[in-house]
DSSP file (Angstrom, degrees, kcal/mol; ACC not computed):
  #  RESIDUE AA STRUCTURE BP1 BP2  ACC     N-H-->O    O-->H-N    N-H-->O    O-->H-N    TCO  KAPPA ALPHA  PHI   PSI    X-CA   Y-CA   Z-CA
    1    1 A X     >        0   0    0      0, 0.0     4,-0.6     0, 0.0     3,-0.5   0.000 360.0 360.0 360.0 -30.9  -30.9  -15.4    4.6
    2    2 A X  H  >  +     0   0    0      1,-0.3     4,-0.6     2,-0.2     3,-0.2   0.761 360.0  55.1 -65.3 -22.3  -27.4  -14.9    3.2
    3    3 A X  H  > S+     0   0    0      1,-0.2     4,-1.1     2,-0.2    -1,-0.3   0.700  97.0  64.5 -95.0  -9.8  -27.1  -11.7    4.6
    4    4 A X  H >4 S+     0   0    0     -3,-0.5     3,-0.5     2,-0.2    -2,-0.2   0.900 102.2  50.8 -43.8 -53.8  -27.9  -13.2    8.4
    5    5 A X  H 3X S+     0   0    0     -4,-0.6     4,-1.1     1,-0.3    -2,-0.2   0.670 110.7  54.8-144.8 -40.8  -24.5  -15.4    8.0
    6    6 A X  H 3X S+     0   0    0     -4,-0.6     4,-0.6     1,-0.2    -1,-0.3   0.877 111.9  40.2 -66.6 -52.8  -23.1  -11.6    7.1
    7    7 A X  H << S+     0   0    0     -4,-1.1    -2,-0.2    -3,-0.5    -1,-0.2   0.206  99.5  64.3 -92.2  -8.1  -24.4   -9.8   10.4
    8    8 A X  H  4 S+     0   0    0     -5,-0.2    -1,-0.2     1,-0.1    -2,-0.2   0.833 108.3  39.5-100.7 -20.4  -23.9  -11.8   12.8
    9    9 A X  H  < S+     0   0    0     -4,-1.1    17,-2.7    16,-0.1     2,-0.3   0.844 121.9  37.0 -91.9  -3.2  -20.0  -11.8   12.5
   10   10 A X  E  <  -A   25   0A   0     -4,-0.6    15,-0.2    15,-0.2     2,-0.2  -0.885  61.4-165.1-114.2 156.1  -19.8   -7.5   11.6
   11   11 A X  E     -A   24   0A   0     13,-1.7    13,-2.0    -2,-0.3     2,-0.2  -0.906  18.3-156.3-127.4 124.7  -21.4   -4.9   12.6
   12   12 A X  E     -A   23   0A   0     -2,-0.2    11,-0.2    11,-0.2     3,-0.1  -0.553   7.7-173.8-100.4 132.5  -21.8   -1.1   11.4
   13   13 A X  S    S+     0   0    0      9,-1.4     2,-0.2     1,-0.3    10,-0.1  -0.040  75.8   7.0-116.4  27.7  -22.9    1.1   14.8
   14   14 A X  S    S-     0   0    0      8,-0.2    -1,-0.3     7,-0.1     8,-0.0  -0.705  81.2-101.7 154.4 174.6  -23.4    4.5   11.9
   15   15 A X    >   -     0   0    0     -2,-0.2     3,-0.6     1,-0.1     2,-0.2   0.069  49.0 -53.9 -89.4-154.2  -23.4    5.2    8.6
   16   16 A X  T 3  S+     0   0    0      1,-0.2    -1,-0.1     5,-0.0     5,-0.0  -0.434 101.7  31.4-105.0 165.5  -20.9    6.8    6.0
   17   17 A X  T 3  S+     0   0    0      1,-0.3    -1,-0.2    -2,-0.2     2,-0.1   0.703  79.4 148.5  82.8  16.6  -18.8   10.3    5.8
   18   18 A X    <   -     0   0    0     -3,-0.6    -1,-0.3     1,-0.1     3,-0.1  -0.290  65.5-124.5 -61.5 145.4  -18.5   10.4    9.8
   19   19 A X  S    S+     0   0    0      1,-0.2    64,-2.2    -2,-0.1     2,-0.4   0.764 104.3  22.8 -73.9 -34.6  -15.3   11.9   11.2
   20   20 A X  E     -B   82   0A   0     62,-0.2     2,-0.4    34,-0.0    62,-0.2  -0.934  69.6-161.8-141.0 134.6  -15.3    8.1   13.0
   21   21 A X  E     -B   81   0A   0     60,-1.9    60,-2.5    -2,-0.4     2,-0.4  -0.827   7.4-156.9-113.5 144.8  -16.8    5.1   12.1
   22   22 A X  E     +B   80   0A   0     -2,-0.4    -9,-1.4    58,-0.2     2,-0.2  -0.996  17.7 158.0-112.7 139.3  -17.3    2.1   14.4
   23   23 A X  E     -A   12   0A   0     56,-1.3    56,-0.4    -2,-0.4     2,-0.3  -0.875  25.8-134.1-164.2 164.9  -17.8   -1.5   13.8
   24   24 A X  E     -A   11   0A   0    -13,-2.0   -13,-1.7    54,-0.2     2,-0.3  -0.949  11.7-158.9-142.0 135.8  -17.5   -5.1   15.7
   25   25 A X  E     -AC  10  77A   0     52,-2.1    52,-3.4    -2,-0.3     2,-0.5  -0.996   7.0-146.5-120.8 132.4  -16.0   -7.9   14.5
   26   26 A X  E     - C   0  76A   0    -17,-2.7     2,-0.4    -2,-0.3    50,-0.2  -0.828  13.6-161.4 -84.5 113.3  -16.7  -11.6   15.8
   27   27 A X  E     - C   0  75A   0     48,-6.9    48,-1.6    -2,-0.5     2,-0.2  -0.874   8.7-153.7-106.6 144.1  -13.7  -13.9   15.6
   28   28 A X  E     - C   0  74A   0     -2,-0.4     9,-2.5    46,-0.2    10,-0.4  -0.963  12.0-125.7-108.8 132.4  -14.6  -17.6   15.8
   29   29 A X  B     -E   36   0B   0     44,-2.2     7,-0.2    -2,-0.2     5,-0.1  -0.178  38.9-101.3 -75.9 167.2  -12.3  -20.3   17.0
   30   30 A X        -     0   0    0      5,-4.2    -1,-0.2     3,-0.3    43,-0.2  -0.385  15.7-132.9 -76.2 176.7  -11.8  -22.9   14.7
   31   31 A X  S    S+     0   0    0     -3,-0.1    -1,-0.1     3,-0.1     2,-0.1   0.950 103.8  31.8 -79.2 -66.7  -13.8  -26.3   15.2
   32   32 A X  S    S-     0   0    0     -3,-0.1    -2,-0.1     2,-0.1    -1,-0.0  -0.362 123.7  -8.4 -80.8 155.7  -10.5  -28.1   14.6
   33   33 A X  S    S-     0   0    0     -2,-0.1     2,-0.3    -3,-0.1    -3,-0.3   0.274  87.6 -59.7  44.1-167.8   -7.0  -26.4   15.8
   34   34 A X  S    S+     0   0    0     -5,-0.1     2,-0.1     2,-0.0    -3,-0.1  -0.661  81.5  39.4-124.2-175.3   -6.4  -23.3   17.0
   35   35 A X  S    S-     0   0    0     -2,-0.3    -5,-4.2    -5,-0.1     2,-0.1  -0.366  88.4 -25.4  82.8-176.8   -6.6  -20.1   16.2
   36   36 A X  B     -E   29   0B   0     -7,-0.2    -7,-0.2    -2,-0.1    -6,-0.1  -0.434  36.3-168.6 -78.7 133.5   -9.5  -17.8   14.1
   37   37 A X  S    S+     0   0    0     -9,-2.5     3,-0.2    -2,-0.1    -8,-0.1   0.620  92.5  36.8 -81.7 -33.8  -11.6  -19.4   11.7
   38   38 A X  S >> S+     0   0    0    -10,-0.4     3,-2.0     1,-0.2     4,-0.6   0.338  73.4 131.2-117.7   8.7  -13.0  -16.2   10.2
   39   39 A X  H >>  +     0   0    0      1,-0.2     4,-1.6   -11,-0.2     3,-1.1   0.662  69.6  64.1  -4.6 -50.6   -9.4  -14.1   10.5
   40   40 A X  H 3> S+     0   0    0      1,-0.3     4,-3.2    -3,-0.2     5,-0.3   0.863 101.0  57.1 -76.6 -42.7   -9.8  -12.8    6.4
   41   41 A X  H <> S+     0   0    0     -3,-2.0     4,-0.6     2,-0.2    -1,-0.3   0.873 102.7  46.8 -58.6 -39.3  -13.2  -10.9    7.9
   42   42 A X  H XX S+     0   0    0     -3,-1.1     4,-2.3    -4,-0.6     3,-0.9   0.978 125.8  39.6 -34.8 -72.1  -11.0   -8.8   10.6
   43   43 A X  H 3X S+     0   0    0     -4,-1.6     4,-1.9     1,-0.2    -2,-0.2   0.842 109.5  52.7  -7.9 -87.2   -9.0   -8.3    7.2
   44   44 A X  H 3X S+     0   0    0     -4,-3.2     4,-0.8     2,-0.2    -1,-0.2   0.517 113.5  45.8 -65.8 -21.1  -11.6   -7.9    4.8
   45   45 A X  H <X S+     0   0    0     -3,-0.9     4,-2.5    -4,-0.6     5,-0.3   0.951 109.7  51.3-103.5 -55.4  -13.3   -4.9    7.1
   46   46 A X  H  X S+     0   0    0     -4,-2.3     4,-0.7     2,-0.2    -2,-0.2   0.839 118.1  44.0 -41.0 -45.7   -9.7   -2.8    7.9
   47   47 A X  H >X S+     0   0    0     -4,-1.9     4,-1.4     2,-0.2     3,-1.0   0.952 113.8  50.2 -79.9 -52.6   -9.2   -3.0    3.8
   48   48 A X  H >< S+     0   0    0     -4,-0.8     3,-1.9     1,-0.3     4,-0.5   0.928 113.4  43.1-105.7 -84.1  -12.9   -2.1    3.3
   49   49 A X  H 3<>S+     0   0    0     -4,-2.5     5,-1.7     1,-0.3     4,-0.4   0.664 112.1  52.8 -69.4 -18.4  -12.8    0.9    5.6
   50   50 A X  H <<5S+     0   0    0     -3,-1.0     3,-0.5    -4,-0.7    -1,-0.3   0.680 100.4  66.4-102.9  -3.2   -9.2    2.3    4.3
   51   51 A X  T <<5S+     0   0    0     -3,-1.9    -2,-0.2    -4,-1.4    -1,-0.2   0.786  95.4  57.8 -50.8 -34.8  -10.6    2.2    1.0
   52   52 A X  T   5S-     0   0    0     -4,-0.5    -1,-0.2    -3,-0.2    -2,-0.2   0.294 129.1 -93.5 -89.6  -8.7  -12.6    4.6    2.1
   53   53 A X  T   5S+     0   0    0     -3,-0.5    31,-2.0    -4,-0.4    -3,-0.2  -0.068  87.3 129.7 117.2  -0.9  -10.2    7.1    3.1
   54   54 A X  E   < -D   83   0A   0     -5,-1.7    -1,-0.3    29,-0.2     2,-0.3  -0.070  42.3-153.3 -60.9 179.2  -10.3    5.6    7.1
   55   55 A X  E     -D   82   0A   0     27,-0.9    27,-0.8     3,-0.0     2,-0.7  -0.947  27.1-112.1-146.1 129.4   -7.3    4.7    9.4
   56   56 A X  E     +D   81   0A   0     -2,-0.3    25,-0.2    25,-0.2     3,-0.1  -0.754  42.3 173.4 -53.3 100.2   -7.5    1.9   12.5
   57   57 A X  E     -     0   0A   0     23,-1.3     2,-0.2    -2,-0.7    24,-0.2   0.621  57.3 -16.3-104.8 -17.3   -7.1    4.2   15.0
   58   58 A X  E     -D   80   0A   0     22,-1.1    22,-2.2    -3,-0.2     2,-0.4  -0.665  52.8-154.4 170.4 158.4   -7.7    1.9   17.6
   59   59 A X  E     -D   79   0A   0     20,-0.2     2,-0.4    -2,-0.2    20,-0.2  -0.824   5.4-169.1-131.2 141.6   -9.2   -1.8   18.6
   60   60 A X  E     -D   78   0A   0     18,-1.0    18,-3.0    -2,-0.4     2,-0.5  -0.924  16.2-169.3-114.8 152.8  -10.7   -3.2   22.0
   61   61 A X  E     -D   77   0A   0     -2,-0.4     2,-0.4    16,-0.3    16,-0.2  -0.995   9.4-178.9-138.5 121.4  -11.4   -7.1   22.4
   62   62 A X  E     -D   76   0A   0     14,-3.4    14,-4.6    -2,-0.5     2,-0.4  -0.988  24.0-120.1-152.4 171.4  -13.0   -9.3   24.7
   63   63 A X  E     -D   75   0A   0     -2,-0.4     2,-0.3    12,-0.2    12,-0.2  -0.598  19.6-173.4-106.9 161.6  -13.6  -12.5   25.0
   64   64 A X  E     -D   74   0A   0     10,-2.4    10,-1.2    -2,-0.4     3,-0.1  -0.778  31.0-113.2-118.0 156.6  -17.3  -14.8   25.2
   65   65 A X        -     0   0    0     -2,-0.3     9,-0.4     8,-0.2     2,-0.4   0.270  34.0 -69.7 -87.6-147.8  -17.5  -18.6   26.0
   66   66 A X        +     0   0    0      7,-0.1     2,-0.6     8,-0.0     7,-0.1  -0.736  48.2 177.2-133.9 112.1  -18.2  -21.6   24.7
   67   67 A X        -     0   0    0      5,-1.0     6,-0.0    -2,-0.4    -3,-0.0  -0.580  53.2 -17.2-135.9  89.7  -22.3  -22.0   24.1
   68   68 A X  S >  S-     0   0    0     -2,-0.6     2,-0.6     1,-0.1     3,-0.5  -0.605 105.8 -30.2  96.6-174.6  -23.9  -25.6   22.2
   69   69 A X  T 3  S+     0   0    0      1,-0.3    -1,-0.1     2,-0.1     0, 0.0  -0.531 133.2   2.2 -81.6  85.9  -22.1  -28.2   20.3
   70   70 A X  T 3  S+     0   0    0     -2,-0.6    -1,-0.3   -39,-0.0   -39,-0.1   0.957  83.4 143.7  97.1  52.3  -18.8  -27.0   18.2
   71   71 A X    <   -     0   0    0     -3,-0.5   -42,-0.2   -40,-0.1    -2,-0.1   0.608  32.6-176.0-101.8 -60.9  -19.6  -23.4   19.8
   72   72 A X        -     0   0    0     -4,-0.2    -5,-1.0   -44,-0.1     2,-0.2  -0.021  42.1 -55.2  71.4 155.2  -15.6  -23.1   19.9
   73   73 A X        -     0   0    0    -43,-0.2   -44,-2.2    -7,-0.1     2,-0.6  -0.585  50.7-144.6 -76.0 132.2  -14.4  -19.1   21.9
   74   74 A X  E     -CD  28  64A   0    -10,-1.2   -10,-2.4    -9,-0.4     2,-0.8  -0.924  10.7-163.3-112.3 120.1  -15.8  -16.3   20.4
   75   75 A X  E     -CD  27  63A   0    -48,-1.6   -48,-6.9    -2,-0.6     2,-0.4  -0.805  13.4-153.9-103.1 120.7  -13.3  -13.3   20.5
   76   76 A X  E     -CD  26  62A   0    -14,-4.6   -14,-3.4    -2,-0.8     2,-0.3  -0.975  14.5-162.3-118.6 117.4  -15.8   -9.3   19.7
   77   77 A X  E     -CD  25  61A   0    -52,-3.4   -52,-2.1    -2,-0.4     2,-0.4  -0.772  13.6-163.7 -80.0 132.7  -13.6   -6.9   18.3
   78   78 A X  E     - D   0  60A   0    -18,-3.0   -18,-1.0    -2,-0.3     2,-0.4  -0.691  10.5-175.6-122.3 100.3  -14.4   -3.3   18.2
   79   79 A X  E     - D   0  59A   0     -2,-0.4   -56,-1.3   -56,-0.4     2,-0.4  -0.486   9.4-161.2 -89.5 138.6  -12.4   -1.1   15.9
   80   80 A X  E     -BD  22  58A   0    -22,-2.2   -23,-1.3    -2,-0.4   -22,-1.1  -0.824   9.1-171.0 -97.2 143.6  -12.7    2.4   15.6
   81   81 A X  E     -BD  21  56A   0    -60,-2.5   -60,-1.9    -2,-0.4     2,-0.2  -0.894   8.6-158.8-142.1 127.4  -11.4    4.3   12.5
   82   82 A X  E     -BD  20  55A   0    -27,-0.8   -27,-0.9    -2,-0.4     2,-0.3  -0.692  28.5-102.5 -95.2 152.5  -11.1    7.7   12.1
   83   83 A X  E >   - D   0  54A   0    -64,-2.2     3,-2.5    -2,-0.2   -29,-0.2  -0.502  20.3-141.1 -91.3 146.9  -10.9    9.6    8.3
   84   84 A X  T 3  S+     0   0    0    -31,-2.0    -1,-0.1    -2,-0.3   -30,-0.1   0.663  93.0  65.3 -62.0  -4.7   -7.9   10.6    7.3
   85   85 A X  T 3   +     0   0    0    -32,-0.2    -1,-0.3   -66,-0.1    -2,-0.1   0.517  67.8 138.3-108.8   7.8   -8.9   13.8    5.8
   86   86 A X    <         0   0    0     -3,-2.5    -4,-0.0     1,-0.2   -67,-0.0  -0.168 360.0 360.0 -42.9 130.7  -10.1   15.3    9.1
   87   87 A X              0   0    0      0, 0.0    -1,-0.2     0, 0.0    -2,-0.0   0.395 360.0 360.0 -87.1 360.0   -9.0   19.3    9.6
């Protein structure tokens, strides 16, 4: 179950050693104030992936509503990164 809580805010759309790698990130508003609750994951996935010899080569966003109690805007990122070591 701990890796449910993991997959529903990223997602890997293929595996590794691709010229381009794609993934979605789910930003969640906070319950209280504004702004991203889960920011450090946006973060944590760009670090993750240049670790790896990738680059953010570019990121698309839209936004989803407001669904049950404390729901809060959900903003789905989709970053592409291409590897740097491409000929």
């Amino acid at each position: 179950m701990a890796g449910w809580n993991q997959e529903s805010r990223f997602s890997n759309a293929s595996g590794a050693g691709l010229p381009y790698v794609v993934m979605q990130v789910t930003l969640k508003e906070k319950f209280f104030g504004t702004g991203s609750g889960n920011l450090t994951d946006l973060e944590n996935v760009i670090n993750e992936q240049a670790a790896k010899g990738y680059r953010l080569h570019s990121i698309a966003t839209s936004n989803g509503g407001s669904k049950g109690f404390g729901g809060g805007d959900r903003i789905q990122a989709t970053l592409i990164f291409e590897r740097m070591d491409m000929r």
